[in-house]
Backbone as CSV, one residue per row, in Angstrom:
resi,resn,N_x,N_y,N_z,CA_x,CA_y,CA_z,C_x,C_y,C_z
1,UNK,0.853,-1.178,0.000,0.000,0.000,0.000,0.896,1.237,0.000
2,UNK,1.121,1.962,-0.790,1.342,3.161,-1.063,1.388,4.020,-0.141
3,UNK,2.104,5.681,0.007,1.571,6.638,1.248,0.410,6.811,0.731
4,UNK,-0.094,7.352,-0.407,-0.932,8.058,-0.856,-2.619,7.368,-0.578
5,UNK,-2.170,5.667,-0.470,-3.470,5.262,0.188,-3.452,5.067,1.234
6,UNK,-2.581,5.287,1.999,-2.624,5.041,3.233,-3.223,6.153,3.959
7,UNK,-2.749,7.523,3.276,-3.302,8.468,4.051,-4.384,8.598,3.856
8,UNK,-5.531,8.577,2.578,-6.637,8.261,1.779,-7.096,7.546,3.267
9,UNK,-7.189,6.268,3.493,-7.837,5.182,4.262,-7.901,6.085,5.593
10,UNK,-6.535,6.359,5.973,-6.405,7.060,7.827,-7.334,8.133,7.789
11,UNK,-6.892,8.777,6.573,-8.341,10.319,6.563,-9.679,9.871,6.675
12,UNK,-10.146,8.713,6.073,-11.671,8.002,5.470,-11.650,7.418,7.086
13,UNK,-10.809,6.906,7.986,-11.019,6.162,9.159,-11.523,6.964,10.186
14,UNK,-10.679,8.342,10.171,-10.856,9.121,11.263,-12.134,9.781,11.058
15,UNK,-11.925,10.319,9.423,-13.449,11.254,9.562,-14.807,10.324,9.515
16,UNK,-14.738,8.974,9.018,-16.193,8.755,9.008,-16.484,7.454,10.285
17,UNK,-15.259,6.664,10.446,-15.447,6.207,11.485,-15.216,6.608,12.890
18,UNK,-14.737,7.904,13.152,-14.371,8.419,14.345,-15.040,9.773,14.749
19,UNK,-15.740,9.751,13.517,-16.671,11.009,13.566,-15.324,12.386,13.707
20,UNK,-13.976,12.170,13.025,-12.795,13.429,13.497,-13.185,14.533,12.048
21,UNK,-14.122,15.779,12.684,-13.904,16.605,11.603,-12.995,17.691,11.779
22,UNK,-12.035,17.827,11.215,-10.537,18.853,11.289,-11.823,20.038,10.660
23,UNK,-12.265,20.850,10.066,-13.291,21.880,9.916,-13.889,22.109,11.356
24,UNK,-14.715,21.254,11.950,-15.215,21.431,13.360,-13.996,21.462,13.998
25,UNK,-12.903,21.194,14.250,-12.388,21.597,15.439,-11.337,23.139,15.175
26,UNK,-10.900,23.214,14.072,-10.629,24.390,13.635,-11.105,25.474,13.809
27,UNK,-13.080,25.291,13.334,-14.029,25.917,13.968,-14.138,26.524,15.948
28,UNK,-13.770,25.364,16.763,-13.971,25.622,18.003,-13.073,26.668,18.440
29,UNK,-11.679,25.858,18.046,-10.628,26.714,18.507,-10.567,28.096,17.630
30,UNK,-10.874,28.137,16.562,-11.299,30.175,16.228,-12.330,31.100,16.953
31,UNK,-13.139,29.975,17.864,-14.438,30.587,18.562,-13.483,30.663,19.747
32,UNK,-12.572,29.825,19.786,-12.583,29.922,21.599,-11.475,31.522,21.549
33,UNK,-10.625,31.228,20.321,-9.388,32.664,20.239,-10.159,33.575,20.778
34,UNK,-11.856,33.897,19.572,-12.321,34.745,19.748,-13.290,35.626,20.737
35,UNK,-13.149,34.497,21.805,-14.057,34.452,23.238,-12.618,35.258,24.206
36,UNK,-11.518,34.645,23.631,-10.369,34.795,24.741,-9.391,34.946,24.458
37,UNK,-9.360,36.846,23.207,-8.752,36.763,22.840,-6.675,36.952,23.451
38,UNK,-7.042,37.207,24.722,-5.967,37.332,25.505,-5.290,35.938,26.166
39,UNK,-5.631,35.210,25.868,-5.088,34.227,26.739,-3.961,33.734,25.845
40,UNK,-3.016,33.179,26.649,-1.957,32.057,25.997,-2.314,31.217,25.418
41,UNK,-1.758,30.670,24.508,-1.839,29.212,23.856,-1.802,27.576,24.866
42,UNK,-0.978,28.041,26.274,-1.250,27.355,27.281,-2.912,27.202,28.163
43,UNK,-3.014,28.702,28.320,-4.397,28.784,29.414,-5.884,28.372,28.428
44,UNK,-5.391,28.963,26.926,-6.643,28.228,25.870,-6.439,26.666,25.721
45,UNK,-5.630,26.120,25.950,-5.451,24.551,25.808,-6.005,23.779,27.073
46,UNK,-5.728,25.119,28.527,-6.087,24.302,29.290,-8.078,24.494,29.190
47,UNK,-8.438,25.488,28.969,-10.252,25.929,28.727,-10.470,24.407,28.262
48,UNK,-9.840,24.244,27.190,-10.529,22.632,26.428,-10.214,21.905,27.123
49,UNK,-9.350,21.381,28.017,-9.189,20.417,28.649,-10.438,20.393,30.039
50,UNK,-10.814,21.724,30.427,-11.649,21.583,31.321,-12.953,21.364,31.243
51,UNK,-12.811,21.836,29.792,-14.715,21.391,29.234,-14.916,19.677,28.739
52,UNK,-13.456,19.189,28.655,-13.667,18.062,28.960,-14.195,17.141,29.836
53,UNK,-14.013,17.793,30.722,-14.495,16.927,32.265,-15.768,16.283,31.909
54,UNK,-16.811,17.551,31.864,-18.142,16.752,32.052,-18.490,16.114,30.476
55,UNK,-17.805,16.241,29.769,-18.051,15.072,28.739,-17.234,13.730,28.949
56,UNK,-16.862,13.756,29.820,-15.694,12.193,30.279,-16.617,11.732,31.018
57,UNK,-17.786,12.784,32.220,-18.453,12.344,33.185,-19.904,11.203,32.131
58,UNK,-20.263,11.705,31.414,-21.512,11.432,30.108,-20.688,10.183,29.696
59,UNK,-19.479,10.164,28.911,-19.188,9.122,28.542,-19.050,8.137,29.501
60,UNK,-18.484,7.960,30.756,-18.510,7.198,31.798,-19.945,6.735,31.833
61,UNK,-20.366,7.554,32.229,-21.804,7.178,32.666,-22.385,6.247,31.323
62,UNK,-22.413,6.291,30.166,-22.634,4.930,28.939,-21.689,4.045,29.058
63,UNK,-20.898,4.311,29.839,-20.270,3.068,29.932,-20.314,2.135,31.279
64,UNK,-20.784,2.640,32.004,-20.899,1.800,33.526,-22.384,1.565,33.780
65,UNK,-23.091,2.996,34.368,-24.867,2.283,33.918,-25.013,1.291,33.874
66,UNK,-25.008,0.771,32.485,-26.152,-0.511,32.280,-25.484,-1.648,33.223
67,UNK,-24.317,-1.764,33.857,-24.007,-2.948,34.652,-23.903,-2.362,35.991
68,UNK,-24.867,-1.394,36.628,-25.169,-0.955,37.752,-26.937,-1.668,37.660
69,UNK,-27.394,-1.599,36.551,-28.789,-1.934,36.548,-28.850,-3.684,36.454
70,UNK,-29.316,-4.387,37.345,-29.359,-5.462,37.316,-30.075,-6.371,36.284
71,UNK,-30.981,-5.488,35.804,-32.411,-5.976,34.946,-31.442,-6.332,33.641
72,UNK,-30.767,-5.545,33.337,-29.635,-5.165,31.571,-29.293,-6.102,31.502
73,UNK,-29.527,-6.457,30.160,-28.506,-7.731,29.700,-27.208,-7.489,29.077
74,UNK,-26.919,-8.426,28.716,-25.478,-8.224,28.818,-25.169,-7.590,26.903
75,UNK,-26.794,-7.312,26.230,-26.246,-6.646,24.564,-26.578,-4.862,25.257
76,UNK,-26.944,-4.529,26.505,-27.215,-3.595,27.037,-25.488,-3.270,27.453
77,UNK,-25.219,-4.241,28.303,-24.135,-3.702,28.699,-23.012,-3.354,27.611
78,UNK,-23.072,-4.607,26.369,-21.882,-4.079,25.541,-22.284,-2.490,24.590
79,UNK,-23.475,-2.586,24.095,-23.949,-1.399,23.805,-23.649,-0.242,24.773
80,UNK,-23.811,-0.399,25.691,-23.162,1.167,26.621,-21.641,1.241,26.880
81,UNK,-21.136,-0.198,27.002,-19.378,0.191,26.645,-18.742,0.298,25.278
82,UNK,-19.470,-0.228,24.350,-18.859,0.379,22.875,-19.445,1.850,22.705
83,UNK,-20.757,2.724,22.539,-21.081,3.807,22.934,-20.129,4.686,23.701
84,UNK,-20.216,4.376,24.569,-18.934,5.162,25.632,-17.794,5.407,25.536
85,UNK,-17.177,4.033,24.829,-15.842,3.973,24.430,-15.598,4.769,23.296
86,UNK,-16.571,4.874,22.430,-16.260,5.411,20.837,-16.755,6.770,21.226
87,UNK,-17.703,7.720,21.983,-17.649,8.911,22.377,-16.212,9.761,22.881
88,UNK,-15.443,8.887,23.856,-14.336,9.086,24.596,-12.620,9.007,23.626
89,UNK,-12.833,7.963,22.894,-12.028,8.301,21.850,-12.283,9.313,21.014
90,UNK,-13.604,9.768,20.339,-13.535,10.649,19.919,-13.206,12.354,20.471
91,UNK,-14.205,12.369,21.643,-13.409,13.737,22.840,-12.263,13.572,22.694
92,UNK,-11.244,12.705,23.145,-9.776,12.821,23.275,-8.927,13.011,22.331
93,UNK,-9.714,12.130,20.808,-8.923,13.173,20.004,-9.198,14.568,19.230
94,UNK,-10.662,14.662,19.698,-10.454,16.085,19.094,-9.627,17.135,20.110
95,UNK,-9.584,16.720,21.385,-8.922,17.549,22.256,-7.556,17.508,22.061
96,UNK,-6.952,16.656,21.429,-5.372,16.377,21.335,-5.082,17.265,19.819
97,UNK,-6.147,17.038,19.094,-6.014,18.087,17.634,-6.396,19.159,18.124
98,UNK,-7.718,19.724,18.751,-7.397,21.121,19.151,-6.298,22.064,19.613
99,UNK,-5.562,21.287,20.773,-4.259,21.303,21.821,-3.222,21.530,19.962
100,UNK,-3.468,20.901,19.603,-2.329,20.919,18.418,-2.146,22.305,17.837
101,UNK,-3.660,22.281,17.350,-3.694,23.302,16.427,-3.743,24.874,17.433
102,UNK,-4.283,25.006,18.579,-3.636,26.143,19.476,-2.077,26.520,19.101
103,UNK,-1.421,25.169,19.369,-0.022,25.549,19.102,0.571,25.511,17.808
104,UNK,-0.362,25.735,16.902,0.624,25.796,16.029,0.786,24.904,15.105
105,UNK,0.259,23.402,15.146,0.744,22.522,14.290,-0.218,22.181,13.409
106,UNK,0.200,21.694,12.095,-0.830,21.359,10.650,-1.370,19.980,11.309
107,UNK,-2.375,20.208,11.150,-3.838,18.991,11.580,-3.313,17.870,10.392
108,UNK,-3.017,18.182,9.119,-2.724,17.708,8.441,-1.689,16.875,8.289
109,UNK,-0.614,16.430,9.227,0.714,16.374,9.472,0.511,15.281,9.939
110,UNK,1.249,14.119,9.067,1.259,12.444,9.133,1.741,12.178,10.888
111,UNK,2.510,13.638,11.481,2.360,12.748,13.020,1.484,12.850,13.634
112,UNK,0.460,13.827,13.366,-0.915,13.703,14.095,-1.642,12.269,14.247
113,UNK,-1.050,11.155,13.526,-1.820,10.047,13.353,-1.263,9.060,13.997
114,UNK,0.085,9.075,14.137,0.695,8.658,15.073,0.275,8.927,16.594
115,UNK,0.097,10.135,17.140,-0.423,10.816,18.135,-1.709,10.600,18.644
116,UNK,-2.599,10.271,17.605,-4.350,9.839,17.285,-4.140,8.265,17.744
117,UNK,-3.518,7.418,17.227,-3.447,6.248,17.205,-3.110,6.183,19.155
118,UNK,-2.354,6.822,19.275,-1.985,6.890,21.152,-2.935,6.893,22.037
119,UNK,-3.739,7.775,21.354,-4.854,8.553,21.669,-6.207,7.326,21.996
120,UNK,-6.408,6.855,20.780,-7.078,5.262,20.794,-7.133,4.729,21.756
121,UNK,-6.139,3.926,22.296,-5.011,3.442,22.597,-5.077,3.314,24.536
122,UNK,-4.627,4.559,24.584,-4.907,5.134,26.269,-6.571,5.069,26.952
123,UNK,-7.363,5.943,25.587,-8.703,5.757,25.713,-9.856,4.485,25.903
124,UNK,-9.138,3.521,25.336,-9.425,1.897,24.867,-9.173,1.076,26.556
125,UNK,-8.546,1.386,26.757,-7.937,0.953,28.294,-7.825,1.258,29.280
126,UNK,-8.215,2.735,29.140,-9.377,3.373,30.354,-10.486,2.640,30.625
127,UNK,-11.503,2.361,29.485,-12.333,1.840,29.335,-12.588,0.870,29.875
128,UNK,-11.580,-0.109,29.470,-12.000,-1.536,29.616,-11.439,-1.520,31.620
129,UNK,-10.651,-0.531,31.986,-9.555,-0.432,33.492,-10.884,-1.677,34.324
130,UNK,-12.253,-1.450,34.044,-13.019,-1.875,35.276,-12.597,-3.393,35.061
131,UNK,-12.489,-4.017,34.202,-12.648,-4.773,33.679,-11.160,-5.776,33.779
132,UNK,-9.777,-5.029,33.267,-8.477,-5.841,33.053,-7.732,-5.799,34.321
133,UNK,-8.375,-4.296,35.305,-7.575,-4.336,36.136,-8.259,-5.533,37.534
134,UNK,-7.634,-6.290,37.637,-7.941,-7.775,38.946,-9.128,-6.559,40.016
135,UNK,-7.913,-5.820,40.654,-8.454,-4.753,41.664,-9.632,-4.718,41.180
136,UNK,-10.069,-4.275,40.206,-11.276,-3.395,39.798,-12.832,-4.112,39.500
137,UNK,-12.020,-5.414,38.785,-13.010,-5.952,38.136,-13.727,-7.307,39.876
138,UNK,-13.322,-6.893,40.665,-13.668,-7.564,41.917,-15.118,-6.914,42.237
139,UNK,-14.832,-5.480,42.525,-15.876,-4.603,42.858,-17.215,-4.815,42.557
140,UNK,-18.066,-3.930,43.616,-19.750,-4.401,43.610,-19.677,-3.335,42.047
141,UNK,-21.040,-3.688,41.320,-21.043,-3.197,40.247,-21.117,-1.209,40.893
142,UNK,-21.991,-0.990,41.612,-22.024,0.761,41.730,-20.353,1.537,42.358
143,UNK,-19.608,0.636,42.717,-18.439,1.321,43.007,-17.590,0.621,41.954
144,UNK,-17.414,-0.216,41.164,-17.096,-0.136,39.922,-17.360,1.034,38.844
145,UNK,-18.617,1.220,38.499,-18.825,2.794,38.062,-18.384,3.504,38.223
146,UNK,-17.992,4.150,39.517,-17.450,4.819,40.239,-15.770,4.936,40.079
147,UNK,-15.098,3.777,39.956,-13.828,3.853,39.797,-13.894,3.738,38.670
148,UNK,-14.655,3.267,37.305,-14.265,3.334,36.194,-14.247,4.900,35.669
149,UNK,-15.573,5.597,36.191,-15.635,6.986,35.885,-14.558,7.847,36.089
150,UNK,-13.634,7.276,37.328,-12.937,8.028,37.603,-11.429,8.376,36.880
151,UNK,-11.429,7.038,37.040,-10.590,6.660,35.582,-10.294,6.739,34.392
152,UNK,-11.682,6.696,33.837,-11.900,7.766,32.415,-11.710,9.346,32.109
153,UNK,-12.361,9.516,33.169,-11.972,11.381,33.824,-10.264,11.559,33.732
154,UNK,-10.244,10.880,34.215,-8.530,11.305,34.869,-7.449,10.812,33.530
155,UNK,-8.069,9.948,32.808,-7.196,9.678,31.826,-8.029,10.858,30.608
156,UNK,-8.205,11.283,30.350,-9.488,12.440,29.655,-8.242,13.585,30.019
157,UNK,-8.158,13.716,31.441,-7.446,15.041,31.359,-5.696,14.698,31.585
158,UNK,-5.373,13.615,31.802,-4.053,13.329,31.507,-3.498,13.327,30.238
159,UNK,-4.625,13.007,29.096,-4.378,13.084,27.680,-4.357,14.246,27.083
160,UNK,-4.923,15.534,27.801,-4.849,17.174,27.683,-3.919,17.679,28.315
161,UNK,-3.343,16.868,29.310,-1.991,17.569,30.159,-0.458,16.842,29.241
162,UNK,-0.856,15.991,28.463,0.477,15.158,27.519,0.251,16.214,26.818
163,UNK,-0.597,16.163,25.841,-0.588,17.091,24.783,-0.086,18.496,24.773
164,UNK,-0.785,18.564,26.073,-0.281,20.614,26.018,1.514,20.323,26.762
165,UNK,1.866,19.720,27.279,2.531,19.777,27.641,3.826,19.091,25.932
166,UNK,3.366,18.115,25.341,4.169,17.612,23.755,4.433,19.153,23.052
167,UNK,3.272,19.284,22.871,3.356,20.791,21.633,3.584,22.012,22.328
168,UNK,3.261,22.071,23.530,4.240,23.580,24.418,5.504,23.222,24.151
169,UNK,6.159,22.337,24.504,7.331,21.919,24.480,8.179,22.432,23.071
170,UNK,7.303,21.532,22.356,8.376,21.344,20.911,8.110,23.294,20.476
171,UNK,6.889,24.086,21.006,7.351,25.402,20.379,8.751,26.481,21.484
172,UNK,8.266,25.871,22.605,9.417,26.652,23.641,10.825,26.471,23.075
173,UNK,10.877,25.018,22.778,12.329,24.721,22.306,12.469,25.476,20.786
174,UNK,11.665,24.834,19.612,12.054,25.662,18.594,12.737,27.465,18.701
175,UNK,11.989,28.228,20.028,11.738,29.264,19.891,13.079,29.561,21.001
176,UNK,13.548,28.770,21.519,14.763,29.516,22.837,15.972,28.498,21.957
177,UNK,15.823,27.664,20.747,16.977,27.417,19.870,17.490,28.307,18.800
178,UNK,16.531,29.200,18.608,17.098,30.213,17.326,18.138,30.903,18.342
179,UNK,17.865,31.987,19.533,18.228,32.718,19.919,19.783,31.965,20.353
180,UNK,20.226,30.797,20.552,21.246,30.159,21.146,22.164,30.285,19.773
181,UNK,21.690,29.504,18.835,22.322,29.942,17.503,23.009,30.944,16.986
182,UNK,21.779,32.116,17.467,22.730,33.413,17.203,23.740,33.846,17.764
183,UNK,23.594,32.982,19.180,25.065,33.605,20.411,25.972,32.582,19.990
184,UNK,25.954,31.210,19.195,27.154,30.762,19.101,27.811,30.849,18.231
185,UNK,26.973,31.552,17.050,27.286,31.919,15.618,28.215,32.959,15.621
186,UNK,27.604,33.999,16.556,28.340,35.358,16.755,29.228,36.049,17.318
Protein backbone atom coordinates (compact mmCIF):
# COMPACT_ATOMS: atom_id res chain seq x y z
CA UNK A 1 0.00 0.00 0.00
CA UNK A 2 1.34 3.16 -1.06
CA UNK A 3 1.57 6.64 1.25
CA UNK A 4 -0.93 8.06 -0.86
CA UNK A 5 -3.47 5.26 0.19
CA UNK A 6 -2.62 5.04 3.23
CA UNK A 7 -3.30 8.47 4.05
CA UNK A 8 -6.64 8.26 1.78
CA UNK A 9 -7.84 5.18 4.26
CA UNK A 10 -6.40 7.06 7.83
CA UNK A 11 -8.34 10.32 6.56
CA UNK A 12 -11.67 8.00 5.47
CA UNK A 13 -11.02 6.16 9.16
CA UNK A 14 -10.86 9.12 11.26
CA UNK A 15 -13.45 11.25 9.56
CA UNK A 16 -16.19 8.75 9.01
CA UNK A 17 -15.45 6.21 11.48
CA UNK A 18 -14.37 8.42 14.34
CA UNK A 19 -16.67 11.01 13.57
CA UNK A 20 -12.79 13.43 13.50
CA UNK A 21 -13.90 16.60 11.60
CA UNK A 22 -10.54 18.85 11.29
CA UNK A 23 -13.29 21.88 9.92
CA UNK A 24 -15.21 21.43 13.36
CA UNK A 25 -12.39 21.60 15.44
CA UNK A 26 -10.63 24.39 13.63
CA UNK A 27 -14.03 25.92 13.97
CA UNK A 28 -13.97 25.62 18.00
CA UNK A 29 -10.63 26.71 18.51
CA UNK A 30 -11.30 30.17 16.23
CA UNK A 31 -14.44 30.59 18.56
CA UNK A 32 -12.58 29.92 21.60
CA UNK A 33 -9.39 32.66 20.24
CA UNK A 34 -12.32 34.74 19.75
CA UNK A 35 -14.06 34.45 23.24
CA UNK A 36 -10.37 34.79 24.74
CA UNK A 37 -8.75 36.76 22.84
CA UNK A 38 -5.97 37.33 25.50
CA UNK A 39 -5.09 34.23 26.74
CA UNK A 40 -1.96 32.06 26.00
CA UNK A 41 -1.84 29.21 23.86
CA UNK A 42 -1.25 27.35 27.28
CA UNK A 43 -4.40 28.78 29.41
CA UNK A 44 -6.64 28.23 25.87
CA UNK A 45 -5.45 24.55 25.81
CA UNK A 46 -6.09 24.30 29.29
CA UNK A 47 -10.25 25.93 28.73
CA UNK A 48 -10.53 22.63 26.43
CA UNK A 49 -9.19 20.42 28.65
CA UNK A 50 -11.65 21.58 31.32
CA UNK A 51 -14.71 21.39 29.23
CA UNK A 52 -13.67 18.06 28.96
CA UNK A 53 -14.50 16.93 32.26
CA UNK A 54 -18.14 16.75 32.05
CA UNK A 55 -18.05 15.07 28.74
CA UNK A 56 -15.69 12.19 30.28
CA UNK A 57 -18.45 12.34 33.19
CA UNK A 58 -21.51 11.43 30.11
CA UNK A 59 -19.19 9.12 28.54
CA UNK A 60 -18.51 7.20 31.80
CA UNK A 61 -21.80 7.18 32.67
CA UNK A 62 -22.63 4.93 28.94
CA UNK A 63 -20.27 3.07 29.93
CA UNK A 64 -20.90 1.80 33.53
CA UNK A 65 -24.87 2.28 33.92
CA UNK A 66 -26.15 -0.51 32.28
CA UNK A 67 -24.01 -2.95 34.65
CA UNK A 68 -25.17 -0.96 37.75
CA UNK A 69 -28.79 -1.93 36.55
CA UNK A 70 -29.36 -5.46 37.32
CA UNK A 71 -32.41 -5.98 34.95
CA UNK A 72 -29.64 -5.17 31.57
CA UNK A 73 -28.51 -7.73 29.70
CA UNK A 74 -25.48 -8.22 28.82
CA UNK A 75 -26.25 -6.65 24.56
CA UNK A 76 -27.21 -3.59 27.04
CA UNK A 77 -24.13 -3.70 28.70
CA UNK A 78 -21.88 -4.08 25.54
CA UNK A 79 -23.95 -1.40 23.81
CA UNK A 80 -23.16 1.17 26.62
CA UNK A 81 -19.38 0.19 26.64
CA UNK A 82 -18.86 0.38 22.88
CA UNK A 83 -21.08 3.81 22.93
CA UNK A 84 -18.93 5.16 25.63
CA UNK A 85 -15.84 3.97 24.43
CA UNK A 86 -16.26 5.41 20.84
CA UNK A 87 -17.65 8.91 22.38
CA UNK A 88 -14.34 9.09 24.60
CA UNK A 89 -12.03 8.30 21.85
CA UNK A 90 -13.54 10.65 19.92
CA UNK A 91 -13.41 13.74 22.84
CA UNK A 92 -9.78 12.82 23.28
CA UNK A 93 -8.92 13.17 20.00
CA UNK A 94 -10.45 16.08 19.09
CA UNK A 95 -8.92 17.55 22.26
CA UNK A 96 -5.37 16.38 21.33
CA UNK A 97 -6.01 18.09 17.63
CA UNK A 98 -7.40 21.12 19.15
CA UNK A 99 -4.26 21.30 21.82
CA UNK A 100 -2.33 20.92 18.42
CA UNK A 101 -3.69 23.30 16.43
CA UNK A 102 -3.64 26.14 19.48
CA UNK A 103 -0.02 25.55 19.10
CA UNK A 104 0.62 25.80 16.03
CA UNK A 105 0.74 22.52 14.29
CA UNK A 106 -0.83 21.36 10.65
CA UNK A 107 -3.84 18.99 11.58
CA UNK A 108 -2.72 17.71 8.44
CA UNK A 109 0.71 16.37 9.47
CA UNK A 110 1.26 12.44 9.13
CA UNK A 111 2.36 12.75 13.02
CA UNK A 112 -0.92 13.70 14.10
CA UNK A 113 -1.82 10.05 13.35
CA UNK A 114 0.69 8.66 15.07
CA UNK A 115 -0.42 10.82 18.13
CA UNK A 116 -4.35 9.84 17.29
CA UNK A 117 -3.45 6.25 17.21
CA UNK A 118 -1.98 6.89 21.15
CA UNK A 119 -4.85 8.55 21.67
CA UNK A 120 -7.08 5.26 20.79
CA UNK A 121 -5.01 3.44 22.60
CA UNK A 122 -4.91 5.13 26.27
CA UNK A 123 -8.70 5.76 25.71
CA UNK A 124 -9.42 1.90 24.87
CA UNK A 125 -7.94 0.95 28.29
CA UNK A 126 -9.38 3.37 30.35
CA UNK A 127 -12.33 1.84 29.33
CA UNK A 128 -12.00 -1.54 29.62
CA UNK A 129 -9.56 -0.43 33.49
CA UNK A 130 -13.02 -1.87 35.28
CA UNK A 131 -12.65 -4.77 33.68
CA UNK A 132 -8.48 -5.84 33.05
CA UNK A 133 -7.57 -4.34 36.14
CA UNK A 134 -7.94 -7.77 38.95
CA UNK A 135 -8.45 -4.75 41.66
CA UNK A 136 -11.28 -3.39 39.80
CA UNK A 137 -13.01 -5.95 38.14
CA UNK A 138 -13.67 -7.56 41.92
CA UNK A 139 -15.88 -4.60 42.86
CA UNK A 140 -19.75 -4.40 43.61
CA UNK A 141 -21.04 -3.20 40.25
CA UNK A 142 -22.02 0.76 41.73
CA UNK A 143 -18.44 1.32 43.01
CA UNK A 144 -17.10 -0.14 39.92
CA UNK A 145 -18.83 2.79 38.06
CA UNK A 146 -17.45 4.82 40.24
CA UNK A 147 -13.83 3.85 39.80
CA UNK A 148 -14.27 3.33 36.19
CA UNK A 149 -15.64 6.99 35.89
CA UNK A 150 -12.94 8.03 37.60
CA UNK A 151 -10.59 6.66 35.58
CA UNK A 152 -11.90 7.77 32.42
CA UNK A 153 -11.97 11.38 33.82
CA UNK A 154 -8.53 11.30 34.87
CA UNK A 155 -7.20 9.68 31.83
CA UNK A 156 -9.49 12.44 29.66
CA UNK A 157 -7.45 15.04 31.36
CA UNK A 158 -4.05 13.33 31.51
CA UNK A 159 -4.38 13.08 27.68
CA UNK A 160 -4.85 17.17 27.68
CA UNK A 161 -1.99 17.57 30.16
CA UNK A 162 0.48 15.16 27.52
CA UNK A 163 -0.59 17.09 24.78
CA UNK A 164 -0.28 20.61 26.02
CA UNK A 165 2.53 19.78 27.64
CA UNK A 166 4.17 17.61 23.76
CA UNK A 167 3.36 20.79 21.63
CA UNK A 168 4.24 23.58 24.42
CA UNK A 169 7.33 21.92 24.48
CA UNK A 170 8.38 21.34 20.91
CA UNK A 171 7.35 25.40 20.38
CA UNK A 172 9.42 26.65 23.64
CA UNK A 173 12.33 24.72 22.31
CA UNK A 174 12.05 25.66 18.59
CA UNK A 175 11.74 29.26 19.89
CA UNK A 176 14.76 29.52 22.84
CA UNK A 177 16.98 27.42 19.87
CA UNK A 178 17.10 30.21 17.33
CA UNK A 179 18.23 32.72 19.92
CA UNK A 180 21.25 30.16 21.15
CA UNK A 181 22.32 29.94 17.50
CA UNK A 182 22.73 33.41 17.20
CA UNK A 183 25.07 33.60 20.41
CA UNK A 184 27.15 30.76 19.10
CA UNK A 185 27.29 31.92 15.62
CA UNK A 186 28.34 35.36 16.76
Amino acid sequence: MNNENYDLATEKFFYYCMGLRKADIRGQVAIMRSRYPDDTPERLARRFIAAQTPLSMVSSALIHIPSVIPVAGPAFRFLGVASGTTLMMVLNMALVMQIALIFGRDLDDKARIKELFAVIAATALASGSTTLVPQLSTLRPRLKAVAGGATIMTTSRLIGEIALEHYGRKKTVSSTQTPQANVTSG
